[in-house]
C-alpha positions in Angstrom: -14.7 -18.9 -15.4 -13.1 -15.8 -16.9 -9.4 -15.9 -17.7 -9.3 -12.9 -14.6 -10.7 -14.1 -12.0 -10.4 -10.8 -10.1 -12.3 -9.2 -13.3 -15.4 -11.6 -12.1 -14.8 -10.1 -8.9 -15.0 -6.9 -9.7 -18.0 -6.7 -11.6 -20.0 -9.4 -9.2 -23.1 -7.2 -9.0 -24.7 -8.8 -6.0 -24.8 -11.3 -2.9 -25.4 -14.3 -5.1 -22.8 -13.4 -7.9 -20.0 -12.7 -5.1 -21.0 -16.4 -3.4 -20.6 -18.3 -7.4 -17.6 -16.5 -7.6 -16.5 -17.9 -4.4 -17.3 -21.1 -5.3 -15.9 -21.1 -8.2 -12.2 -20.1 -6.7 -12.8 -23.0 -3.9 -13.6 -25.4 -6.5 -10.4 -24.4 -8.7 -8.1 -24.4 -5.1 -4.6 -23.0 -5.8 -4.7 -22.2 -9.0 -7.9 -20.5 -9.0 -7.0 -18.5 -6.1 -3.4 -17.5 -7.3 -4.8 -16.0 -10.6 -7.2 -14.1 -8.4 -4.1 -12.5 -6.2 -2.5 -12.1 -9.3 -5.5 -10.0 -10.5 -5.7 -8.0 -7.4 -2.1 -7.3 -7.4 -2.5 -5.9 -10.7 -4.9 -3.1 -9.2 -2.5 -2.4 -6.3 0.2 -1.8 -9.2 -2.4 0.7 -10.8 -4.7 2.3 -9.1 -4.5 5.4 -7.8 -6.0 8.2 -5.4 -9.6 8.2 -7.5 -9.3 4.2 -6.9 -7.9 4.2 -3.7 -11.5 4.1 -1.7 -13.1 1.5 -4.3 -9.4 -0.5 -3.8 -9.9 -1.1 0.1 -13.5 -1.6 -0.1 -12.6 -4.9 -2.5 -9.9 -5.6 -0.2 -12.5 -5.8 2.5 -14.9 -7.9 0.1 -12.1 -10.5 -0.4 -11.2 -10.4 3.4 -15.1 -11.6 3.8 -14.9 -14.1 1.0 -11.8 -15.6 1.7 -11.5 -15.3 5.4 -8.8 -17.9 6.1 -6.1 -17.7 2.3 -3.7 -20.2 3.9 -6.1 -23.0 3.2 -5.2 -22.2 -0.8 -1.5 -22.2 0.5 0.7 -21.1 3.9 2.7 -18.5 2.0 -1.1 -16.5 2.0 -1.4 -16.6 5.5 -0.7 -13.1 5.7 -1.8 -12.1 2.3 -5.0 -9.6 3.0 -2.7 -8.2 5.6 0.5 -7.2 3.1 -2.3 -5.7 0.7 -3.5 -3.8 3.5 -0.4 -2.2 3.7 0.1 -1.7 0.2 -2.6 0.5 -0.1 -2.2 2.0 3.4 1.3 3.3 1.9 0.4 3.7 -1.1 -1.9 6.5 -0.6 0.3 8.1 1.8 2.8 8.6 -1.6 0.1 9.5 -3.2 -1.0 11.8 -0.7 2.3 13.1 -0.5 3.2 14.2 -4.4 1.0 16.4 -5.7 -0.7 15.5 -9.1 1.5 18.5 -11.0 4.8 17.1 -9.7 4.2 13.8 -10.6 5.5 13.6 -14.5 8.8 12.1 -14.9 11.3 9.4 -13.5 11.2 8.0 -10.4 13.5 5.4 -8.9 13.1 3.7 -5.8 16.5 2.9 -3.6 16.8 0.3 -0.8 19.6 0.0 1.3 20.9 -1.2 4.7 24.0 0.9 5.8 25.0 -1.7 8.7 25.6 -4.3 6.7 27.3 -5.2 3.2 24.2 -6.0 1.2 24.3 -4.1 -2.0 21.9 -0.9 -2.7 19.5 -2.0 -4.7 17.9 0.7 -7.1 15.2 0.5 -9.3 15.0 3.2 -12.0 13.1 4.3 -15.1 9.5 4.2 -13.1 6.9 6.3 -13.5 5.1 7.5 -10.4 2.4 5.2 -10.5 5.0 2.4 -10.5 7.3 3.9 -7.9 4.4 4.8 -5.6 3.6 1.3 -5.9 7.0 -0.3 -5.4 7.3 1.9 -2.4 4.4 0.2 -0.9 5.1 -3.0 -1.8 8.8 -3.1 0.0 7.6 -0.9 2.9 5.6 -3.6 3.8 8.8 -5.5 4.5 11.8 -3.5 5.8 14.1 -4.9 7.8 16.0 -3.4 11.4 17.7 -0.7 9.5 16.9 -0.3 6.0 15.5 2.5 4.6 13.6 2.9 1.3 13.0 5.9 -0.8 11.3 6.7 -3.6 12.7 9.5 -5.6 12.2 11.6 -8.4 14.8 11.8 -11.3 15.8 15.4 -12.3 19.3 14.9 -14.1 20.7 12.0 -15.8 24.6 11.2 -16.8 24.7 8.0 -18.2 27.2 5.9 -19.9 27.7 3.0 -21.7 30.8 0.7 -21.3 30.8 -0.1 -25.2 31.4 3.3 -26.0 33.0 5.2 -22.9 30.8 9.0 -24.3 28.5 10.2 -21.3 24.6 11.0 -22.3 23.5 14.2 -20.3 19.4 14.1 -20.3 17.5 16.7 -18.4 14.2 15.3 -17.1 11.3 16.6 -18.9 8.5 17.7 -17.0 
């Protein structure tokens, strides 16, 4: 097989190709499966609202494939289900910002104010990484967290080496 499974997958023309390809990922077990998700991660990460239609149709030809994941491994018990999600929210962000408004960075910020957990931010994305980000921890949010993806128009940063502020304005 291929070095990407999900790459096989992808291009599997027909019936017969789809059931090899299956057979191929049974026969390899964990490992064969795991470089599979790892291949249809990688599209979640990427695609976007020209993919998005083409991205839930192979989510429902895995689904048929690979009915029951956990017998690769528990932790995929749920796995069809979180990338569900992933694109479900994904192309509500990309619904949401319109192509134009898109260029520039994006940061995504999680944070639970009832508790003492630090915020955790994630900066320097593009929009196709935020978007996806986005998805990926909305799939997850605890009682009272709240994510948000946000767009960077100013910057003021420092350096403790130095002390001097750099003021960027975002360029869009």
């Amino acid at each position: 097989m291929q070095s990407n499974p999900f790459t096989v997958f992808e291009q599997a023309g027909s019936e017969q190709a789809l059931e090899q390809f299956r057979q191929s990922i049974v026969s390899e077990g964990f490992s064969g499966f795991r470089k599979f998700l790892d291949g249809f991660r990688d599209r979640l990460k990427r695609f976007d609202e020209t993919e998005a239609e083409t991205t839930a149709a192979l989510l429902d030809c895995a689904r048929k494939l690979f009915p029951a994941p956990v017998q690769f491994s528990p932790s995929w018990a749920n796995v069809w289900k979180e990338f569900e999600q992933i694109i479900g929210y994904k192309r509500m962000v990309l619904d949401s910002v319109p192509a134009e408004e898109r260029v520039g960075e994006w940061q995504i910020l999680l944070d639970n104010p009832f508790t003492n957990s630090d915020i955790v931010c994630y900066p320097s994305l593009s929009f196709i990484e935020g978007a996806y980000m986005y998805a990926y921890f909305r799939t997850d949010l605890k009682q009272n967290e709240f994510i948000r993806l946000q767009k960077i128009q100013n910057v003021i940063m420092a350096f403790g080496s130095d002390g001097a502020a750099i003021t960027e304005k975002s360029k869009d």
